[in-house]
N, C-alpha and C positions, 0 to 999 in steps of 0.2 A: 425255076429258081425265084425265091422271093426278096423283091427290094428291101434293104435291111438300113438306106440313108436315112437318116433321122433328119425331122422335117425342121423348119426355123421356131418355130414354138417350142420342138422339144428340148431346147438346150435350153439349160439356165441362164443365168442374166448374167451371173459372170463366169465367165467361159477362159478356159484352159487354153494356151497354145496350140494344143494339139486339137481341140476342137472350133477354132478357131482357122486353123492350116485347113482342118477339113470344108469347114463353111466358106471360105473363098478361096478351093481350092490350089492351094499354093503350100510349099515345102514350111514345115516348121522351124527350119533357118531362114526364111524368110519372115516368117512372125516374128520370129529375135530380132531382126534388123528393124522391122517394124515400131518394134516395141522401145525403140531406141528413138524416136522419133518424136519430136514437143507438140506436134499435133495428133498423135494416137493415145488413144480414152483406153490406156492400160496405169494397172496398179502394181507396185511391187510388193510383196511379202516376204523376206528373206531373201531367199532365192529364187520364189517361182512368183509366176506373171500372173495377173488376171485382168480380162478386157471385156466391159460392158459390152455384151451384147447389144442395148438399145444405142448406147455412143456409137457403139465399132459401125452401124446401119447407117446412122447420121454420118458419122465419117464418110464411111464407102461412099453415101450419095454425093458429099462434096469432091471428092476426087473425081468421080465421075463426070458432075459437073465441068468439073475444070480440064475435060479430054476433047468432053462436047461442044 
């Protein structure tokens, strides 16, 4: 069986919910909740979300930061 995850390069820079849920793995209501947050690097358009890739990285490293 061949690995079929898609690697951090191949997502575009701005990245879907659901491909976003999949890159740190966690539910896509959790990215909703996420996404409701004044320090998370997402955009609205109507109704659907989009989140910098290059931001969502920086993000991540400062949370983590701050567990450390």
């Amino acid at each position: 069986m061949q690995n079929t995850q898609l690697k951090w390069e191949d997502y575009p820079e701005a990245l879907k919910v659901s491909q976003v849920a999949r890159l740190l793995q966690i539910g896509s209501n959790q990215v909703y909740e996420l996404c409701h947050r004044e320090d998370f690097p997402v955009v609205k358009f109507g109704k659907q979300y989009r989140v910098s890739k290059t931001l969502l990285r920086e993000w991540f490293e400062r949370q983590a930061k701050g567990i450390i």
